[in-house]
C-alpha positions in Angstrom: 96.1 218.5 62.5 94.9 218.0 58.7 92.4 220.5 58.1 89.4 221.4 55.4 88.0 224.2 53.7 84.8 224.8 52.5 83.5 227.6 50.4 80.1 227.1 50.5 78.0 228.4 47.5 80.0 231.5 46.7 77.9 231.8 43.2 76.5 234.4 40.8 72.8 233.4 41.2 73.2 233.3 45.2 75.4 236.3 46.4 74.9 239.1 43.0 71.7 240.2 44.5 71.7 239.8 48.0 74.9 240.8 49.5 76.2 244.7 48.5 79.7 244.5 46.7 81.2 246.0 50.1 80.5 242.9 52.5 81.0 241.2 49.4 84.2 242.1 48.8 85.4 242.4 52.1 84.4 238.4 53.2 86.0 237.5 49.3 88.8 239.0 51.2 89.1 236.9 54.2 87.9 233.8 51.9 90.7 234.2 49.7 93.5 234.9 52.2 92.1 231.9 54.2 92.6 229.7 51.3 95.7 230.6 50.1 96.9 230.1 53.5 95.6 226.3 53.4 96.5 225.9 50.2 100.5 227.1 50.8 100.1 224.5 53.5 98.9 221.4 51.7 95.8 221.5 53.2 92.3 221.0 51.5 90.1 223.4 50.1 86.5 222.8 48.6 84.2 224.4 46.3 80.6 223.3 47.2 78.3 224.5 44.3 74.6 224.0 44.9 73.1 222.7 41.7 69.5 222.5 42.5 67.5 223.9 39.6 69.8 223.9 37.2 69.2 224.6 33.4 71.0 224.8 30.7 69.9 228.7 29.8 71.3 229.4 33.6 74.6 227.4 33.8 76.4 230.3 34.0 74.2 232.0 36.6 75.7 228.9 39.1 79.6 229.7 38.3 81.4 231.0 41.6 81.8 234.4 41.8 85.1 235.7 40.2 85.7 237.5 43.5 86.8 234.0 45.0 90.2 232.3 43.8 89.7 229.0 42.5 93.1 227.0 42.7 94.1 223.6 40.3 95.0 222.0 43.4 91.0 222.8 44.6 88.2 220.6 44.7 84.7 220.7 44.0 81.6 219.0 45.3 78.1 220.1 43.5 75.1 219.4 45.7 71.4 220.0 45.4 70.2 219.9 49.5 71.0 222.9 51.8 73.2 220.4 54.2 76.5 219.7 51.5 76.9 216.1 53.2 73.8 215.1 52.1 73.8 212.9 49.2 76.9 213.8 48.4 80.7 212.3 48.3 81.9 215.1 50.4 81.8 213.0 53.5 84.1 210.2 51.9 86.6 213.0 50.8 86.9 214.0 54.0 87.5 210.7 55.7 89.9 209.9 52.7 92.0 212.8 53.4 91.8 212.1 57.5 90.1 215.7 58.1 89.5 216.6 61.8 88.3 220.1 61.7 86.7 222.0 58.8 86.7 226.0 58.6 83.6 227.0 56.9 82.7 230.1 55.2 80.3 231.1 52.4 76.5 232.2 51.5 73.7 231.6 53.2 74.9 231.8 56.5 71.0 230.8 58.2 70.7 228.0 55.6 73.6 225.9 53.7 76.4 227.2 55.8 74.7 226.5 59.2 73.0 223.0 57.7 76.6 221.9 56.7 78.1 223.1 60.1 75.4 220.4 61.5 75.9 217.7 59.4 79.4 217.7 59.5 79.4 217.6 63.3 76.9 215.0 63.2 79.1 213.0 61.6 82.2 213.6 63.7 84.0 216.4 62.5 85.1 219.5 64.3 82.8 222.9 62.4 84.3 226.4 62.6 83.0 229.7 61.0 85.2 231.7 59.7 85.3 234.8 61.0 84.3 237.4 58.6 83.7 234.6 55.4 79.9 233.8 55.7 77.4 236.0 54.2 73.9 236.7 54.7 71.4 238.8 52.9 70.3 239.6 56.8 73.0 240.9 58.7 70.7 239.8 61.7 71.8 236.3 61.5 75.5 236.3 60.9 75.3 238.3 64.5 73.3 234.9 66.1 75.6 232.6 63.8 78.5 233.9 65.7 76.8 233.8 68.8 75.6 229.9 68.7 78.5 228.3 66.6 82.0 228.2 66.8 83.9 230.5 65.3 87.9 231.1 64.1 89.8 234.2 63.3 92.4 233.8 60.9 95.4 234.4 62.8 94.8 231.5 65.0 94.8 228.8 61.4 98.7 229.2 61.1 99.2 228.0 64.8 96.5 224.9 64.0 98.4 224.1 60.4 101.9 223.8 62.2 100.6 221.4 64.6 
């Protein structure tokens, strides 16, 4: 099954102020072990950036975090909506690279993560969480994420890979 990964806004001006460098750390954890399992395996793994707002005083502010590896082999899609399909090429790079199912992970869980889960389901892929890789500045909502989405633990991606 050819797979996708998407880190979804993992940035300095998103995470540094909302999320305490323990969950930090700890989902950077299961973000990074995640993709280097993908990676190992050929499989596709994508940076989305959000972009919206940005100035040339703030550049740096919109770098991803150095807590999360960024690979050569990785890709990148910058986007300026919440949903990352939208108005983007991510869509086409997907179909290009026959992806069924995409693991997400990343910040906001209640906006660009979930909004990304829908539009990639609305346009016929297969959504997962990851498990312990989406953030929140309210813990609240990572709770009902898990509740109302689908959701993958990482010992069960080696099994899906090798298929």
């Amino acid at each position: 099954m050819k797979l996708s990964y998407l880190i979804i806004d993992m940035q300095e001006i998103h995470v540094r102020d909302s999320v305490d460098q323990k969950t930090l750390d700890r989902s950077c954890e299961y973000i990074n072990y995640v993709a280097d399992m993908l990676r190992e395996k050929g499989q596709l793994v994508i940076h989305i950036q959000d972009i919206e707002g940005i100035e040339e005083a703030t550049r740096e502010r919109y770098n991803i975090i150095p807590e999360i590896q960024v690979a050569d082999s990785d890709l990148k899609v910058t986007k300026e909506y919440s949903n990352a399909f939208w108005k983007t090429e991510l869509e086409q790079l997907l179909n290009e690279h026959g992806v069924e199912l995409l693991i997400i992970s990343g910040f906001s869980v209640e906006h660009c993560v979930q909004f990304t889960y829908n539009g990639a389901s609305e346009r016929g892929f297969r959504p997962v969480l990851l498990q312990n890789g989406v953030l929140s500045a309210h813990s609240d909502v990572i709770t009902a994420a898990y509740r109302d989405r689908n959701l993958i633990s990482y010992p069960v991606i080696p099994y899906l890979i090798s298929q």
